[in-house]
C-alpha positions in Angstrom: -1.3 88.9 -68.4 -4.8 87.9 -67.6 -5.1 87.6 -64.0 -9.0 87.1 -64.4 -8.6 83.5 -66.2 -6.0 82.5 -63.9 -8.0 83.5 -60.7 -10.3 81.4 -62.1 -8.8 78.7 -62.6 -7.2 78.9 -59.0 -10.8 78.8 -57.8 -11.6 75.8 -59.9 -8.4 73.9 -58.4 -9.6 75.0 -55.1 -13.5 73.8 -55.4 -11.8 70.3 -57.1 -9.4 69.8 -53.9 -12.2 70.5 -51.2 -14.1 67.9 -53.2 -11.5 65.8 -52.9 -11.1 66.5 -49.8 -14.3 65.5 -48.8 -14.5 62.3 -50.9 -11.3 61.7 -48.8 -12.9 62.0 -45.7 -15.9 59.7 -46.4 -13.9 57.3 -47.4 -11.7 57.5 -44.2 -14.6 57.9 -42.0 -16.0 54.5 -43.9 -12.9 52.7 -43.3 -12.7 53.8 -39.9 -16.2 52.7 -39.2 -15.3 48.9 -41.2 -11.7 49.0 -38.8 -14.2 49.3 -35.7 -16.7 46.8 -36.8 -13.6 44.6 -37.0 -12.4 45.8 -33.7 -15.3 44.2 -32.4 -15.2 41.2 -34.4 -11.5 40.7 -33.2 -12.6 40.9 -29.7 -15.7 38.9 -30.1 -13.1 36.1 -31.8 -10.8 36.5 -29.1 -13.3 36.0 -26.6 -15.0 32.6 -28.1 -11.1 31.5 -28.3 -10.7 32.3 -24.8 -13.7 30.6 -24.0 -13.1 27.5 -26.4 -9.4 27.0 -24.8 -11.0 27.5 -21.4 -14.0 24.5 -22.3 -11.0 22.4 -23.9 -8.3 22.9 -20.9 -11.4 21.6 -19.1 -12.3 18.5 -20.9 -9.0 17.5 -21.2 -8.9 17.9 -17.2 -11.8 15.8 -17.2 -10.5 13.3 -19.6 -7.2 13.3 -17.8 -9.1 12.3 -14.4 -11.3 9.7 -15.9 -7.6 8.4 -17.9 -6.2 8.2 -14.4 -8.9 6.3 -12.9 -8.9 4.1 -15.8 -4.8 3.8 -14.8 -5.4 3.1 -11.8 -8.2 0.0 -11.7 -5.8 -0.9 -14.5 -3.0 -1.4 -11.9 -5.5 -3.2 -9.3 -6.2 -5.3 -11.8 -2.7 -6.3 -13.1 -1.2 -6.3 -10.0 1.3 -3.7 -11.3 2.7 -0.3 -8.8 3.2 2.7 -10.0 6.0 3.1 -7.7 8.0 0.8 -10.3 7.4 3.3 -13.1 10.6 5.3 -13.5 10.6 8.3 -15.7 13.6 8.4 -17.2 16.1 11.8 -16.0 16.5 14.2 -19.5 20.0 12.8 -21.2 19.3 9.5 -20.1 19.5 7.0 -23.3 17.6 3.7 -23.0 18.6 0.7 -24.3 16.8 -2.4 -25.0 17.9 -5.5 -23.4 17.2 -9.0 -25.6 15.6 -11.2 -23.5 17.8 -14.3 -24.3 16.5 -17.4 -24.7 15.7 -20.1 -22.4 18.1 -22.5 -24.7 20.6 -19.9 -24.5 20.5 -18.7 -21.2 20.5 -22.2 -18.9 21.8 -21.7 -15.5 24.8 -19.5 -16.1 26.7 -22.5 -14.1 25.0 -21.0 -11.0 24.5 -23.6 -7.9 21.2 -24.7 -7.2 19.6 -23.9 -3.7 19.9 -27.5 -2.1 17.8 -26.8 1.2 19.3 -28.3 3.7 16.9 -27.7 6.6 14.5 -30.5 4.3 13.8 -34.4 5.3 16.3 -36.0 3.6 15.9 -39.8 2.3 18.8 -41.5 0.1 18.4 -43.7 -2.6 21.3 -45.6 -3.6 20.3 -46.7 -7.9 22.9 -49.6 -9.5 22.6 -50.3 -13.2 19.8 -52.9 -14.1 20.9 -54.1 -17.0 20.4 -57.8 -17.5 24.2 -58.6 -18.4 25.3 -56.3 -15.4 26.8 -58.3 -12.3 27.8 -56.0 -9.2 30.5 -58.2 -7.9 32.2 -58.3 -11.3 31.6 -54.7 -12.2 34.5 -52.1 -10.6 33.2 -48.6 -9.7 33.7 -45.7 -11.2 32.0 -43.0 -9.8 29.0 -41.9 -7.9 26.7 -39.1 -8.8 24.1 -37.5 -7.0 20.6 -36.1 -8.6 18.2 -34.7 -6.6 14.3 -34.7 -6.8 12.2 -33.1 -4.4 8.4 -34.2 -3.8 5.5 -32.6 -2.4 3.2 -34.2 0.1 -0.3 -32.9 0.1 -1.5 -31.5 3.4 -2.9 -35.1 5.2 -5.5 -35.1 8.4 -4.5 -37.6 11.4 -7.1 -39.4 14.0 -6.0 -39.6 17.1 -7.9 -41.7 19.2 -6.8 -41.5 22.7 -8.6 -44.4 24.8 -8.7 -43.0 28.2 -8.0 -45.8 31.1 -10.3 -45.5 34.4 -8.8 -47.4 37.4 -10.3 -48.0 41.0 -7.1 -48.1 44.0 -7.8 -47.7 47.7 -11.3 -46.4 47.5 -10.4 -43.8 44.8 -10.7 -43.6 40.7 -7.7 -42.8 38.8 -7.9 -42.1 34.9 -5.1 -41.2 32.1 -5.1 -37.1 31.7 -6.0 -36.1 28.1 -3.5 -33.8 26.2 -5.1 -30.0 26.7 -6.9 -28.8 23.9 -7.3 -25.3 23.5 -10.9 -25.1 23.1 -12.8 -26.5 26.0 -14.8 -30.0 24.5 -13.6 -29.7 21.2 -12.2 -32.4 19.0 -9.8 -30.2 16.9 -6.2 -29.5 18.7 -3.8 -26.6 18.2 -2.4 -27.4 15.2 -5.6 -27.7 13.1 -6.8 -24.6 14.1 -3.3 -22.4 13.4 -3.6 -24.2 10.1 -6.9 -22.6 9.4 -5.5 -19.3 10.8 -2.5 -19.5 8.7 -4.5 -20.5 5.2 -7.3 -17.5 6.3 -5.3 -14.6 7.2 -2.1 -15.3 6.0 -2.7 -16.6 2.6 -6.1 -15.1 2.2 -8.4 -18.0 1.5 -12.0 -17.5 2.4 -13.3 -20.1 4.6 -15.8 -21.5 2.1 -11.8 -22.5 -0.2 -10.1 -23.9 3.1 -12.6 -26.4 3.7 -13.3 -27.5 -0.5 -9.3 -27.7 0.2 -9.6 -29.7 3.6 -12.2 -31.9 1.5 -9.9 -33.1 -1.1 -7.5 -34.1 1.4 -9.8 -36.2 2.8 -11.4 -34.2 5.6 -15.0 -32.8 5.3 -16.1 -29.9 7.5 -19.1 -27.6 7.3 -18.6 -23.9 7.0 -20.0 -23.1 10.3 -17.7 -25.7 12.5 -14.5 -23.5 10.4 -15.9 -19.9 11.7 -16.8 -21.4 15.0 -13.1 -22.4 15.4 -11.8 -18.8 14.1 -14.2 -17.5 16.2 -13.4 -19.3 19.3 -9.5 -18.7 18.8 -9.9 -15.1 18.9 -11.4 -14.9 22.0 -8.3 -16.4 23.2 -6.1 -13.7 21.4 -7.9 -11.1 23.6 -6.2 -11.5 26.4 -2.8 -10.7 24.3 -4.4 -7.7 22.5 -4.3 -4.7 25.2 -0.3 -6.0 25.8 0.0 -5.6 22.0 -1.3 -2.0 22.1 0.9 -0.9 24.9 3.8 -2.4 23.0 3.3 -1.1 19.7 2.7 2.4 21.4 6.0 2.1 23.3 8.0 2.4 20.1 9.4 5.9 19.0 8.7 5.5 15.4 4.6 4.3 14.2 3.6 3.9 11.0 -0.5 3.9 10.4 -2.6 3.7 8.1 -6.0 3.0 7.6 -8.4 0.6 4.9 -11.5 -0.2 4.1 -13.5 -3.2 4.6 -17.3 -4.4 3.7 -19.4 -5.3 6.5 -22.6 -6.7 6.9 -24.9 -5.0 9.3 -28.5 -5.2 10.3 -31.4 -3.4 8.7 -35.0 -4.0 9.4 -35.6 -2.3 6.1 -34.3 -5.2 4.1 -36.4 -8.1 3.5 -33.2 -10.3 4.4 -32.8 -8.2 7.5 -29.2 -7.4 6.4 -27.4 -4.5 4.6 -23.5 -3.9 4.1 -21.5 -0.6 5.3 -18.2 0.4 4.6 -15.5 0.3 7.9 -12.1 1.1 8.0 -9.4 -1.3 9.7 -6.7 0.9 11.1 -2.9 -0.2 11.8 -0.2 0.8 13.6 3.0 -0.5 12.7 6.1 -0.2 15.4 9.1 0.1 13.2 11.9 -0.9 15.7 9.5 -3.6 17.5 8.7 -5.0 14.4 5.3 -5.2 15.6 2.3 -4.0 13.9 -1.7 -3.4 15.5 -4.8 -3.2 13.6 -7.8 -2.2 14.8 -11.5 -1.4 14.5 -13.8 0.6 16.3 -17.1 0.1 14.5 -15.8 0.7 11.0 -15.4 4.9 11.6 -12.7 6.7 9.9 -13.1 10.0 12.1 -10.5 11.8 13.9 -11.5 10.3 17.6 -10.7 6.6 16.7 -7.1 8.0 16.0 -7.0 10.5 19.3 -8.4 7.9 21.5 -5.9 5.2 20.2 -2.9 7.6 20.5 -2.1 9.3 23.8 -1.8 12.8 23.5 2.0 11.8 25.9 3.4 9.9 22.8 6.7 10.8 22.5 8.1 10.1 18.8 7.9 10.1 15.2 4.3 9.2 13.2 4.5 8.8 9.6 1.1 8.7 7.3 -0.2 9.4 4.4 -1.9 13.1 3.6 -5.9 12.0 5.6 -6.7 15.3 7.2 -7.4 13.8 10.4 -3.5 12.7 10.8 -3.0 16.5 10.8 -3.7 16.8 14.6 -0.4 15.1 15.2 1.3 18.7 13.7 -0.9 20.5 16.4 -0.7 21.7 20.3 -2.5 18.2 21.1 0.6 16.1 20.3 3.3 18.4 21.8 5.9 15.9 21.9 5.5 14.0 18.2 5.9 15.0 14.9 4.6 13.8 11.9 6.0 12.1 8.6 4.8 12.3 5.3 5.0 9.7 2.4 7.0 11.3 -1.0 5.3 7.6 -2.6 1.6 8.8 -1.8 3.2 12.1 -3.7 4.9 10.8 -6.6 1.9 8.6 -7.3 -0.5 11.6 -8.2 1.6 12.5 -10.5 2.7 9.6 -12.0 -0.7 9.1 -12.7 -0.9 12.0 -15.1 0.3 10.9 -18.0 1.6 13.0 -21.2 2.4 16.0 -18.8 6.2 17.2 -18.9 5.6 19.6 -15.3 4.5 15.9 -13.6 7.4 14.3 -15.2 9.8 16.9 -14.0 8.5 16.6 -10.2 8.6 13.0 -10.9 12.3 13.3 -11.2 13.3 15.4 -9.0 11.6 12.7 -6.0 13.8 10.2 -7.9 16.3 11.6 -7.0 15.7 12.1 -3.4 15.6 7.9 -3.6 18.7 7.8 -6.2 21.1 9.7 -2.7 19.1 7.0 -0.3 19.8 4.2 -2.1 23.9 5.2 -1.9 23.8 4.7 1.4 26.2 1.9 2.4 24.1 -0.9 4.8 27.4 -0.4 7.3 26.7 3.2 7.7 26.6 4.8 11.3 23.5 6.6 12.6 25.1 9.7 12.0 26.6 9.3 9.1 23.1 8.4 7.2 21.6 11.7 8.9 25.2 13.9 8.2 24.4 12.3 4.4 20.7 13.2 4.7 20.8 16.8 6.0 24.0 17.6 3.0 22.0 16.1 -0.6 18.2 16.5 0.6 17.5 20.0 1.3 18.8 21.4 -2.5 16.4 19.0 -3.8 13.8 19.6 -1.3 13.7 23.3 -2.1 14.1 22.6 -5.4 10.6 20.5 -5.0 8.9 23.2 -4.0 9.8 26.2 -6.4 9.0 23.8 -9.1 5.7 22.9 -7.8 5.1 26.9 -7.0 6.2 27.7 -10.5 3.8 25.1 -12.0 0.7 26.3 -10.0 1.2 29.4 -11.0 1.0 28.4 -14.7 -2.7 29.6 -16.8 -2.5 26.8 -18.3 -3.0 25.0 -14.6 -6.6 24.9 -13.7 -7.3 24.9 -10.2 -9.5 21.6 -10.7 -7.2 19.3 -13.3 -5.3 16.4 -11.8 -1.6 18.0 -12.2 -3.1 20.8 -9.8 -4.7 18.3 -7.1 -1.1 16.6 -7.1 0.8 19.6 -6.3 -2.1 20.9 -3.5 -1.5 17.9 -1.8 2.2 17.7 -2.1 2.4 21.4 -1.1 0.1 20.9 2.0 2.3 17.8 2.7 5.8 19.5 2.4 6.7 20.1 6.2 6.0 16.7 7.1 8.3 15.3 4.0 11.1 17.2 5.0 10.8 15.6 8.4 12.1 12.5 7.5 15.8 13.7 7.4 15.5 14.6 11.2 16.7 10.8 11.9 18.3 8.0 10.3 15.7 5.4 11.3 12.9 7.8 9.4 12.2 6.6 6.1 10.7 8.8 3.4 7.5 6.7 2.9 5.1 4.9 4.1 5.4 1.5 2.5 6.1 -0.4 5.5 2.8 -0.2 6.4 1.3 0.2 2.9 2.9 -3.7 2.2 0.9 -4.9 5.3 -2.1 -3.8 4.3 -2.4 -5.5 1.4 -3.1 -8.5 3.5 -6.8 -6.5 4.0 -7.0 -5.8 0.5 -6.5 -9.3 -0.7 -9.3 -10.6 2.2 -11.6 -7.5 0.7 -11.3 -8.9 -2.8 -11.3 -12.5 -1.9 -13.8 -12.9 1.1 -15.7 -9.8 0.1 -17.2 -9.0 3.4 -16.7 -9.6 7.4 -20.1 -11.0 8.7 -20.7 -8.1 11.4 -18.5 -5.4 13.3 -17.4 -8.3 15.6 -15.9 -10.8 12.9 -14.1 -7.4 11.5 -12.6 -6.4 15.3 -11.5 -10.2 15.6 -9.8 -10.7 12.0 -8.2 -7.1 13.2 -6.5 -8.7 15.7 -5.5 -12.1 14.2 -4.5 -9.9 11.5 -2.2 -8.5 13.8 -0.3 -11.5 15.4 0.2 -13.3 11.9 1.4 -10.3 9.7 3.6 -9.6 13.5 4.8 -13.2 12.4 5.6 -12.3 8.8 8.0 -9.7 10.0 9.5 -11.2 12.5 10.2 -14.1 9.9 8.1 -16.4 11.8 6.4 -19.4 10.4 2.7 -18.2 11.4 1.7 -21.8 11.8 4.5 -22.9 14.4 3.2 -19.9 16.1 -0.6 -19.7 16.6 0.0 -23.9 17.1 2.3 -22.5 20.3 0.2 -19.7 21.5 -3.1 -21.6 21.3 -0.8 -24.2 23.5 0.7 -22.0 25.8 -2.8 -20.1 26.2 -4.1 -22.7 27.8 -2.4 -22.2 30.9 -2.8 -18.9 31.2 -5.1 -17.0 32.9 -6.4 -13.5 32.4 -4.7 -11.9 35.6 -0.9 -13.0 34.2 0.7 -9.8 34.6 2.3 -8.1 31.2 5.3 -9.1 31.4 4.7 -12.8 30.8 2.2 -11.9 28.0 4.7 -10.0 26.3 6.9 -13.1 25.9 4.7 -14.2 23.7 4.0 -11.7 21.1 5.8 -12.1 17.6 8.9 -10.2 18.1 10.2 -12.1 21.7 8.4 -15.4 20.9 10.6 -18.5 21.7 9.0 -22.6 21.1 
């Protein structure tokens, strides 16, 4: 055997596997150099993906605020809440009703209001036809048809001629009906009727008097203001009774809105210059009374603490303005404050597109879905043994929702959906408070509906003339939206108080002032 040859060729085998071997190597040492390069590629990818979700989570947070905005001047515009947008609960099938038409629909044989309380004049109509002779005609039947008219507002003169007479030595004339204003020829009526078009039905002065025109009665601008004016410094005397009042009752309501005012500024050539102030109100739920005020157009905490005394014993509901929180703190130790699920609800109805808002949407549905069960002959306690039994699943249900939505990455701490749930989260104490009674309701419309009253005098009169004209369309504000809940005709009663004012001077005790605010006002 030749071992020589086959040593050999073991050594050849050998050489050609460490050759491989080291071919082998390079070419995993290559590839493991590529697999880092890509390593780092991967990363570097990851990283601008990262970044580019992060820069579009952001725009579309951006875009989402700037969509709400839009939303919501939309709504101002139209005139349409968001409070009547319903999202619809998961399971729920919607079903398009037809709108019939008007052809098919008529009256559905449904009595017509006839309005009794109306001057009533009766016409009796016999057939005019030429051949037709009533004393050779038998009657059938009689049928009535009724047509109401409209009679435009009309102006009366009264000319009083006042009679002078000389018995015994002394002079004797006829006594003049009061007026209200001392040596002025407009009586109580036309004034309330001014009060009632301004504040009521928010007309600007400059439209009440084009409207007094083409009824036949011409007035400048400056005689209308004069008489708003005048009959406000009347009112004052009942304003400090109308504090105490509203402040007596056990459940408030405030709120707070803005309103332009004109102030002075040397700087400006016309020596004016507009500011925003806030008009605050107080609304007495039980009284039926409400209070708006102004201090000087300031929003701060001290026009609230200084119209509240820190005694106040009850309930204060508002909407989430930080400086409502002292009412939660060791200044107010006897009131406790309620929160408003609408103010809520709205944040997040305003996010549109997003199934976590939906979801907290519905679940403060239903909190409304158990109070509208309630049965109008329920007890006190009943409604608060109902209240304390469906609202606190639901509450806490609330709140481990809007915990486990916060807690999402894909909530950024600045995006709309996260500003709703802040709020409602820093809001959550007081809206469980509202199932400590049965008089406490879970929002704050009440007051919200009242002060829309300011909003349509911002957008129709624009501005108050100075801090004074805002203080005194504060209070006049006050005795006719009063009237309005009270279901009051607000004409009937400035035409009264004006009257009764007359006769009144400004050491009448309380008591007999009271009588005449909204809620115990008798003709």
């Amino acid at each position: 055997m030749d071992y020589k040859r086959i040593a050999l060729l073991l050594e050849d085998q050998l050489k050609l596997a460490a050759q491989r071997e080291e071919e082998l190597l390079k070419v995993i040492a290559d590839q493991n150099e590529q697999l880092n390069i890509l390593t780092a590629e991967v990363k570097s990818l990851n990283s601008s993906i990262l970044s580019l979700e992060k820069a579009l989570l952001e725009k579309n947070a951006s875009l989402e605020g700037r969509q709400s905005k839009v939303r919501i001047l939309g709504k101002m515009v139209s005139g349409k809440k968001s409070e009547q947008v319903s999202v619809p609960d998961k399971g729920t099938t919607i079903i398009a009703k037809v709108k019939p038409s008007l052809k098919e629909r008529g009256n559905n044989g449904a009595r017509r209001k006839e309005y009794f309380n109306l001057e009533t004049c009766h016409h009796d109509i016999y057939p005019d036809a030429a051949e037709f002779k009533v004393e050779e005609g038998k009657k059938i039947r009689t049928t009535d048809c009724i047509r109401y008219e409209f009679i435009p507002p009309r102006f009366i003169k009264h000319i009083y001629h006042q009679h002078y007479y000389a018995c015994k030595g002394t002079v004797y004339a006829g006594s003049l009906p009061a007026v209200p204003l001392l040596n002025s020829n407009y009586d109580a009526s036309f004034i309330a009727g001014i009060l009632q078009l301004r504040y009521i039905y928010s007309m600007p002065v400059e439209r009440i008097i084009k409207l007094f025109a083409e009824h036949g009665f011409e007035m400048n601008k400056a005689t209308a203001h004069g008489l708003i004016k005048k009959a406000a410094g009347l009112f004052d005397l009942v304003e400090d009774v109308l504090k105490e009042t509203v402040l007596s009752d056990n459940y408030l309501s405030m709120d707070e809105s803005y309103y332009t005012v004109l102030t002075s500024d040397t700087n400006n050539s016309s020596g004016k210059s507009t500011a925003k102030g806030y008009i605050w109100a107080a609304l007495a739920n039980h009284l039926k009374l409400v209070h708006f005020f102004y201090e000087n157009g300031s929003r701060s905490r001290k026009v609230l603490t200084g119209y509240l005394r820190e005694d106040y014993r009850g309930a204060i509901q508002s909407d989430g303005l930080g400086n409502y929180k002292i009412i939660e703190k060791e200044a107010y130790p006897d009131a406790i404050r309620l929160s408003c699920f609408q103010h809520c609800k709205r944040k997040f109805l305003n996010i549109t597109g997003n199934k976590d808002a939906e979801k907290i949407v519905r679940i403060i549905n239903r909190l409304y879905q158990n109070e509208h069960r309630i049965p109008p002959d329920w007890t006190a306690c009943q409604i608060l043994d109902y209240r304390n039994k469906y609202a606190p699943p639901i509450l806490k249900e609330l709140k481990e929702e809007l915990i486990n939505i916060k807690n999402k990455k894909s909530t950024l701490p600045k995006s709309e959906l996260s500003k709703a749930i802040n709020y409602t989260l820093n809001e959550y104490d007081a809206l469980c408070n509202y199932i400590r009674s049965a008089d406490y309701a879970p929002d704050n419309n009440a007051i919200e509906r009242l002060m829309r009253y300011i909003s349509l005098s911002r957008r129709n009169s624009l501005f108050c003339g100075s801090h004074q004209g805002a203080k005194r369309a504060a209070l006049i504000y006050s005795l006719a939206c009063s009237c309005r809940l009270n279901n009051i005709n607000s004409f009937e009663y400035f035409k009264d108080l004006l009257t009764k004012l007359i006769d009144i001077n400004p050491n009448t005790d309380h008591e007999t002032i009271r009588n005449l605010l909204p809620h115990k006002w008798q003709r």
